[in-house]
C-alpha positions in Angstrom: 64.4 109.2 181.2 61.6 111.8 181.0 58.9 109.1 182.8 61.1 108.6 185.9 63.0 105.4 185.2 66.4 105.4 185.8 68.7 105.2 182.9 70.7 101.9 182.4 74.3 101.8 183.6 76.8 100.0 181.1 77.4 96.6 181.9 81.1 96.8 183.2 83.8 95.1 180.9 80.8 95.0 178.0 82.8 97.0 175.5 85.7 94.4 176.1 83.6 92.2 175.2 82.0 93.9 172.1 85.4 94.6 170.9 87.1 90.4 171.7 83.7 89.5 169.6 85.0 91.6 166.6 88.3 90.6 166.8 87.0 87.0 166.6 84.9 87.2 163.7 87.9 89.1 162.0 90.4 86.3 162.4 87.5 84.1 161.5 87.2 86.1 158.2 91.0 85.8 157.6 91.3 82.6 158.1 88.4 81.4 156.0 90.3 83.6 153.7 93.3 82.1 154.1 91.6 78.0 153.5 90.4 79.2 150.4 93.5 80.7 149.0 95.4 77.8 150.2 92.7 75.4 148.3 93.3 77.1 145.4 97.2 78.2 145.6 98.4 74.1 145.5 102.2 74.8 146.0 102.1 77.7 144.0 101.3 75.5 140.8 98.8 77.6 138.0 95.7 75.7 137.1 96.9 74.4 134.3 100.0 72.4 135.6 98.1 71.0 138.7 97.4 66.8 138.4 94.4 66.7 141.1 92.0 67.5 138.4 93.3 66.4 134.9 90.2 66.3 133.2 88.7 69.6 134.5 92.5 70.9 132.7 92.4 68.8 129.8 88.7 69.8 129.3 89.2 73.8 129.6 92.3 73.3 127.4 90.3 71.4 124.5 87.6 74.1 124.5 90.3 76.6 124.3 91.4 75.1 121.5 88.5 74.3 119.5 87.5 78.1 120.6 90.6 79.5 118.7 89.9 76.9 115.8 86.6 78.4 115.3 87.9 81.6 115.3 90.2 81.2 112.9 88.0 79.3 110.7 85.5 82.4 111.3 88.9 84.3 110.0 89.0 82.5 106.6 85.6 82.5 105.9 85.4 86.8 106.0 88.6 86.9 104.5 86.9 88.4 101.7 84.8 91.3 103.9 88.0 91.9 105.8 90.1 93.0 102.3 87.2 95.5 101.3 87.3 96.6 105.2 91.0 97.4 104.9 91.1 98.7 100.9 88.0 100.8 102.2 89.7 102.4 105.4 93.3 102.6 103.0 90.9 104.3 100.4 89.9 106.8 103.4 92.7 107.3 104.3 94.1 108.1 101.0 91.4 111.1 99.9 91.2 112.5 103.8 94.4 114.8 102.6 92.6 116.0 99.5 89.3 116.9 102.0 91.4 118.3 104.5 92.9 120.6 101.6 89.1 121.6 101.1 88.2 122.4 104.3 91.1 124.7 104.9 89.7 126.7 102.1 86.7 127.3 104.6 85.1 124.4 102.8 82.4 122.1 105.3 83.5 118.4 105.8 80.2 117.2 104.5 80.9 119.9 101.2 84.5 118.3 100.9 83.5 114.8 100.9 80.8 115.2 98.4 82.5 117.4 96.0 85.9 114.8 96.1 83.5 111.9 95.5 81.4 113.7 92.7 84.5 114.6 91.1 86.6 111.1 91.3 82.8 109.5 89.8 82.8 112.2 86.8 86.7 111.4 86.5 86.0 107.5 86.5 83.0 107.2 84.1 84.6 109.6 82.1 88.0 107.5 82.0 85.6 104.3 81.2 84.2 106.0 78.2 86.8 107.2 76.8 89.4 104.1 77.8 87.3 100.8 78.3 86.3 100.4 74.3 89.9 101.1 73.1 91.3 98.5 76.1 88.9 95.9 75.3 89.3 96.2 71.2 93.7 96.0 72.1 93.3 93.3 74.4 91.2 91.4 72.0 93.9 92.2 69.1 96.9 91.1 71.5 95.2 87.8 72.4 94.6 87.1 68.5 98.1 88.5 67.6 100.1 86.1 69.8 100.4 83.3 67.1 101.7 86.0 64.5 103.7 87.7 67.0 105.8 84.5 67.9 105.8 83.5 63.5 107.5 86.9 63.8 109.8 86.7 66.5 111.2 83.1 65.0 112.3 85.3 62.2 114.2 87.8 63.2 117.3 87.7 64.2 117.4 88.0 67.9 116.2 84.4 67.5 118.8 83.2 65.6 121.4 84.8 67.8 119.3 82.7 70.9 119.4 80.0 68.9 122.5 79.6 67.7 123.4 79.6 71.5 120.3 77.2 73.2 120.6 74.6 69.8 117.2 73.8 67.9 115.4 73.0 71.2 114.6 76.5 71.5 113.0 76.2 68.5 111.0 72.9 69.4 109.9 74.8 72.3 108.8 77.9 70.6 106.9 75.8 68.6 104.8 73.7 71.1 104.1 76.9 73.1 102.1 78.7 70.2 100.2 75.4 69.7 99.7 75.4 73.0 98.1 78.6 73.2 96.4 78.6 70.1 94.1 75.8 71.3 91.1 77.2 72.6 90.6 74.5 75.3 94.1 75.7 77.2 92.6 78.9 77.3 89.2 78.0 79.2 91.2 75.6 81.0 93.4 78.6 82.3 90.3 81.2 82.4 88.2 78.2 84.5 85.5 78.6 81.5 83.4 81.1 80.6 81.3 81.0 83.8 83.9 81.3 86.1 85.1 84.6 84.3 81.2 85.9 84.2 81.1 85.3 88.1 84.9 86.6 88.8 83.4 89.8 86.8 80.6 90.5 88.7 82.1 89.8 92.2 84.9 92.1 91.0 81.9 94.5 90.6 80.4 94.3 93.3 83.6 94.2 95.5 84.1 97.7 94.2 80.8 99.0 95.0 80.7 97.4 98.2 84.4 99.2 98.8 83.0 102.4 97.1 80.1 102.4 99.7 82.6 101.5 102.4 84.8 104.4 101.5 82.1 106.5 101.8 81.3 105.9 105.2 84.8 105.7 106.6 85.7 108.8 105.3 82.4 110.9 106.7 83.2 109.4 109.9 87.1 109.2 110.1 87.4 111.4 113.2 85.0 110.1 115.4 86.5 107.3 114.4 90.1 108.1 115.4 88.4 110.1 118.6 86.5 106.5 120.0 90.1 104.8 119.3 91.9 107.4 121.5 89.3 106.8 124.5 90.2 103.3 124.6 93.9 104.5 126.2 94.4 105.5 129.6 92.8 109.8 130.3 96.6 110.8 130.9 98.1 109.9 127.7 95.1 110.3 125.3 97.0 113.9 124.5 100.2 111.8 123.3 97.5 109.3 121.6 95.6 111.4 119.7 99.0 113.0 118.2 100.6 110.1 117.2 97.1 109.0 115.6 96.5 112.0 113.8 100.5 112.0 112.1 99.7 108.0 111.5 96.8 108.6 109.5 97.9 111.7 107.8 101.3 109.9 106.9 99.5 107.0 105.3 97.0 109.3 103.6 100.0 111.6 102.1 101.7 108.1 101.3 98.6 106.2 99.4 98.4 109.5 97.6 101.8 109.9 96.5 101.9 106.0 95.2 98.9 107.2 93.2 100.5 110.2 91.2 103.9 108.2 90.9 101.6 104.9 89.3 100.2 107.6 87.6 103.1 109.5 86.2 104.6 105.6 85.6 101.4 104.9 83.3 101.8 108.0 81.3 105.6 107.6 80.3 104.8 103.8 79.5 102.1 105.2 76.9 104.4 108.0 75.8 107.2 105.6 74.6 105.0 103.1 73.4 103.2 105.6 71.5 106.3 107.3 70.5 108.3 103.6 69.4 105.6 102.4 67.7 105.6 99.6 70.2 101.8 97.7 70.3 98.8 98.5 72.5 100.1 102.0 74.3 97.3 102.2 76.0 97.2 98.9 77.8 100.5 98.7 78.4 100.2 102.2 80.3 96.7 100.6 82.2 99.4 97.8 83.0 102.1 99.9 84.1 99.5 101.9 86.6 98.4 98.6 88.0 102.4 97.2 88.8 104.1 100.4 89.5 101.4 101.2 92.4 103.2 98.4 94.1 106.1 100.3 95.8 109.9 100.4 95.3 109.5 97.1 92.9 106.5 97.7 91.0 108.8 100.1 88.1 111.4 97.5 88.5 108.8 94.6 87.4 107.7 96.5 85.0 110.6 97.3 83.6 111.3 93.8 83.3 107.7 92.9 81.7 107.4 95.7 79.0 110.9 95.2 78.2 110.4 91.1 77.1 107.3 91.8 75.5 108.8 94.8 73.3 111.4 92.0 72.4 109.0 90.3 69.9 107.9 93.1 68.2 111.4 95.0 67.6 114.7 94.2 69.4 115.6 97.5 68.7 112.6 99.1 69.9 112.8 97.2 72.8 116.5 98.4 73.6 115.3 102.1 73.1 112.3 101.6 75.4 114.8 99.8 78.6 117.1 102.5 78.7 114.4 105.4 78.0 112.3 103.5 81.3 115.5 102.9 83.3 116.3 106.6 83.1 112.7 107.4 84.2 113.1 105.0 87.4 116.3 107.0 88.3 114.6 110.4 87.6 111.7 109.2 89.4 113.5 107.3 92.6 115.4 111.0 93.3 113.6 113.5 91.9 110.1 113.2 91.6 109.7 110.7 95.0 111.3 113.2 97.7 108.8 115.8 96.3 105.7 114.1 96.6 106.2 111.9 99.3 107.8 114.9 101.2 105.0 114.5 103.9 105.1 110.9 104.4 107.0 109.1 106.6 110.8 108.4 105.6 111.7 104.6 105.9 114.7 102.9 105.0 114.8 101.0 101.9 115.6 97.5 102.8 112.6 97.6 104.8 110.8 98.5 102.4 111.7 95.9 100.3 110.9 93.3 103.3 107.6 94.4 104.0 106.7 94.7 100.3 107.6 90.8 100.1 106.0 89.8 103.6 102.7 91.7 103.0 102.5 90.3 99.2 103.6 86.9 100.3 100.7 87.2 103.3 97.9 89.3 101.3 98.8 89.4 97.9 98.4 93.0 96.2 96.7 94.3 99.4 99.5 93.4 101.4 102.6 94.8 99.1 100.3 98.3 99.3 99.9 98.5 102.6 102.7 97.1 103.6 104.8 100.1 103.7 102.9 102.8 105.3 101.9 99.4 108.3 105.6 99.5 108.6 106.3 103.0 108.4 103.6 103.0 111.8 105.3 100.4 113.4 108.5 102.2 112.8 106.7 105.6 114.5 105.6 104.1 117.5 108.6 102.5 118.2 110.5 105.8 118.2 107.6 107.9 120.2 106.6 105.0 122.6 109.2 102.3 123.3 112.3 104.1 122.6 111.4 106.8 125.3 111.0 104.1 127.9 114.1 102.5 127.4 116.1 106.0 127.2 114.0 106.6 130.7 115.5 103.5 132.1 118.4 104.0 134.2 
């Protein structure tokens, strides 16, 4: 020291010491460890199957419960909001080809969005204009031509060849079906009375704006969208993430798009040979045909089947001409016009089609049967990119 005073000498056998009393409180450490892991281990047993505290299980296990209960209560009661969330982000995906197109032609997003959105609105009130009035005037005249229709139909001879095979119950039966719908009280029954229809008319309005608005915003912010869902996987394979989301979206984009020309193409040949066979009400039978034939793989099918009956009562013949004309048109249409527009969507085999066309219908009704296909189609990618690399890594 700098005053004089000698400098302490180390205890001997101090460092010993120092060095036992931290090996002591170690052991202490691990073995308070040790009691409390052994408290809680109880032969091994989870939580859940232990018996020394039933009701602290059975209570946990009831709030579980009545926690997923709630949920899915929660579930049904924005069932609605969830449907326009998913035709919105369908609808998105649907027009993000046609904006990409733009924007390859050195055309800004913001540019692309607004002029695909200008030009669908022009496209849609001009449709309205021009298709509404003549809808609403042919669906009036089908609905007061049914009892006439089915007069007719009783005469002619297709119903005397049916007859002649069924017996005069067919007859009977003819006959208490246009009384039946020729009573005015069936038909509110069915329709659930005039207020029912006003309010299933507006909240089919505003369903469409609130999808419109929906679209709007899914589309304008798609790939930060897309980005924020690749961050959620681990930094390593966001490269491999981001691919596969990128062909996911642009494979269900191409896909809605190609469902839309074929219902489209579907709707005009309905009007053409309804036009063209003098069939009734072309043009709503071609809006009809759009709305069935979007469905895929069994939509032309179905309608096939409902234009062709209804044909039936106006001309047998007619209605011959028209199933073979349409049948023709599936064919040309299933391996001709398909492969070329749905070239950029993803190839999946029909029978699974077919099955998730009846499990989304069965589950979601129209929504589901749409998307249905390109969900599956997904599935189907990630199971080759993902799991099937694992398993072929597997020794």
């Amino acid at each position: 020291m700098t005053d004089g005073t000698p400098a302490s000498e180390p205890v001997p056998g101090s460092e010993a010491v120092r060095a036992q009393t931290a090996d002591t409180t170690d052991a202490d450490a691990a073995d308070v460890m040790a009691a409390a892991t052994a408290s809680s281990d109880h032969g091994g047993k989870p939580f859940w199957a232990r018996l020394d505290s039933p009701f602290a299980v059975g209570f946990l296990l009831t709030l579980g419960g009545l926690a997923a209960l709630l949920l899915g209560l929660a579930i049904a009661n924005i069932s609605t909001v969830i449907i326009y969330i998913a035709f919105a982000m369908f609808a998105a995906l649907g027009l993000d080809p046609i904006i990409k197109w733009l924007m390859r032609r050195n055309v800004k997003r913001a540019w692309a969005i607004t002029i695909v959105f200008l030009t669908f609105g022009v496209l849609l009130a001009g449709l309205m204009m021009l298709v509404v009035p003549t809808l609403v005037s042919q669906i009036s005249a089908f609905i007061t031509s049914i009892p006439s229709t089915i007069t007719n139909f009783t005469k002619s001879d297709f119903f005397s060849w049916l007859e002649s095979i069924f017996g005069d119950g067919l007859g009977t039966l003819v006959t208490d079906l246009q009384t039946w719908i020729t009573n005015p009280a069936n038909i509110a029954a069915i329709s659930g009375g005039l207020l029912q229809v006003g309010a299933g008319i507006a909240t089919a309005i505003s369903g469409g704006l609130i999808v419109v608005v929906l679209t709007l915003y899914f589309i304008a912010s798609l790939p930060a969208i897309k980005e924020a869902l690749t961050q959620f996987a681990p930094a390593r394979s966001r490269p491999k993430v981001r691919s596969m989301t990128n062909e996911i979206t642009d494979s269900v984009g191409s896909y809605l798009m190609g469902m839309v020309v074929l219902a489209f193409f579907n709707s005009i040949v309905a009007f053409l040979l309804h036009f063209f066979l003098q069939l009734p009400f072309p043009l709503l039978m071609a809006v009809l045909a759009f709305a069935i034939t979007i469905i895929p793989l069994v939509g032309p099918v179905l309608y096939w089947i409902v234009a062709s009956v209804l044909a039936l009562f106006t001309s047998p013949i007619a209605a011959l001409i028209f199933a073979i004309a349409y049948l023709v048109y599936i064919q040309i249409e299933a391996y001709v016009i398909t492969p070329r527009v749905m070239s950029k969507a993803i190839s999946i085999p029909g029978s699974l089609v077919v099955i998730g066309a009846l499990i989304g219908g069965t589950l979601l009704g129209l929504l589901g049967a749409l998307v249905a296909v390109p969900v599956t189609a997904s599935i189907l990618l990630i199971i080759k990119q993902v799991f099937i690399p694992r398993q072929d890594a597997k020794t």
